[in-house]
N, C-alpha and C positions, 0 to 999 in steps of 0.2 A: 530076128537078130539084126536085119537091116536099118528095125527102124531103131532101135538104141542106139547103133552106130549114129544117126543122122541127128540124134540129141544131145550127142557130145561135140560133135564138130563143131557147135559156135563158142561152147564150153572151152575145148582145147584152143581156137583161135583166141579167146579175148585169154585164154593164158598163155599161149606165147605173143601176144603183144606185151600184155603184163611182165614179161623176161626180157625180151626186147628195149622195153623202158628203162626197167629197171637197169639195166647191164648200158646201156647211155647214158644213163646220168650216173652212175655211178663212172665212168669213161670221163664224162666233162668236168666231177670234179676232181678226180684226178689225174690230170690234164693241165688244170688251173694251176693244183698245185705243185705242179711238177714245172710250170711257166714259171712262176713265182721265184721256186728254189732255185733255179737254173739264170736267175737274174746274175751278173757279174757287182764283186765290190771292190776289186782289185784286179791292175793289166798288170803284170809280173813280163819283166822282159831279163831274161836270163842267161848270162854266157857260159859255155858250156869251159872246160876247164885251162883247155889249151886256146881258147877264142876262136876257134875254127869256125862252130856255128852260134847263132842266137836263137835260141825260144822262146818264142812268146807265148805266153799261158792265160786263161781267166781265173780269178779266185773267184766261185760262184759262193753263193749266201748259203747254199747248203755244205760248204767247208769242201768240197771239190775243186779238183782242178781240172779245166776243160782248153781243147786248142782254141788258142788266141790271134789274129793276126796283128800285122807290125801296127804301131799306135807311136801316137806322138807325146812324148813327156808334158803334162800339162802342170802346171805349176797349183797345186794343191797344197794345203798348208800341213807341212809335217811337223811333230815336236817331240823332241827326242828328251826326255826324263829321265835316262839312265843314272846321271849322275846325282843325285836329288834322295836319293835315298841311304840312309845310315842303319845298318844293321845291329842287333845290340844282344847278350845274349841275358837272360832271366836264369840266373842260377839258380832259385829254389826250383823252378818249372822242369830244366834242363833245355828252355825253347827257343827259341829266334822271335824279335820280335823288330818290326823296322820303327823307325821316325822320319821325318822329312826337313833336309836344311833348309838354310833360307836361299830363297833361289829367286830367278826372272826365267821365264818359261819363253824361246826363243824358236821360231822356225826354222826350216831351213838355209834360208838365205840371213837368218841373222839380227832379225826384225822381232821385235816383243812382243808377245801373245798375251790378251787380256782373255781368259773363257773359263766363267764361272764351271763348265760341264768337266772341263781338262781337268782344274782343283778337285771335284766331284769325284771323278774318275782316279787322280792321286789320292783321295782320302780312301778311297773303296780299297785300293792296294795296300795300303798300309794298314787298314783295318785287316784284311783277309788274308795274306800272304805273311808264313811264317817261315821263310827262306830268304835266301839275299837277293836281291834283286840284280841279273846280269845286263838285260836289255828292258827297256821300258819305252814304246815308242807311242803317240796318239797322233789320228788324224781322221779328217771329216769327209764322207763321200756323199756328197748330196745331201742329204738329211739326217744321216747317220753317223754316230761317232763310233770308233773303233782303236784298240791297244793293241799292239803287241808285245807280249810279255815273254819272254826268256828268263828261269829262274836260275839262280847258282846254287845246284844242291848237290854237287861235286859229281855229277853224273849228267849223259849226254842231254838237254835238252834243246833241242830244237826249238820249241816256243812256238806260242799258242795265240792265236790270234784272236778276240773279245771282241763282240759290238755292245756298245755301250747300252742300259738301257736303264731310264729313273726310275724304273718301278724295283 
């Protein structure tokens, strides 16, 4: 009986290396991806109702909200779309369907925004959204573009935050 034991020993060690392995790497890549999602795309700085305190928050890429400390306002280009959009309704369908005025697509401060992606991004709304549009806002965080969209469909929404993407 001893010696069977002494034939499995190297048997059982190179399988719990083999689990050992295994259980690492499966650890590093999820690890990675857990780096990744927990990147921030938005510093949210929030006053609370009475202004007593401020929070600052992170919006991470995986749609969380994690603590943020205080950060400085950086001048990022915002473009607020809200008004740009005309609702219209399809009485054979019984639907909503929107169209876009003629507009200048302006940032925050007031300055004229030329971006083929913004247009992009307004045509993909109007294609896909069959409610009125409440809020419509786009802006760029490093290399990514991003909306937020609020719809008006007589019921609470909050609105939903979109990263843009051409494919």
């Amino acid at each position: 009986m001893k010696k069977s034991i002494k034939y499995f020993r190297p048997l059982y060690v190179l399988l719990l290396l083999l689990v050992a392995f295994t259980v690492l790497t499966i650890g590093l890549i999820l690890s990675s991806f857990h780096s990744s999602s927990t990147t921030p795309i938005l510093m949210l700085k929030l006053d609370t109702a009475n202004d007593e305190k401020t929070l600052y928050r992170k919006l991470l890429v995986n749609g969380e909200l994690d603590k943020g400390k205080k950060f400085k306002v950086k001048n990022e280009e915002i473009v607020d779309a809200s008004d740009i959009f005309i609702d219209h309704v399809n009485r054979k369908s019984n639907s909503i369907y929107l169209t876009v005025k003629k507009h200048v697509l302006k940032d925050q401060f007031k300055k004229q925004v030329h971006s083929p992606i913004y247009n992009r991004m307004i045509k993909q709304v109007v294609k896909e959204q069959q409610h009125p549009i409440f809020v419509f806002t786009m802006f760029k965080t490093k290399n990514h573009y991003y909306a937020y969209l609020a719809l008006n469909e007589g019921i609470d929404d909050t609105g939903t935050i979109y990263r843009y993407s051409k494919f």
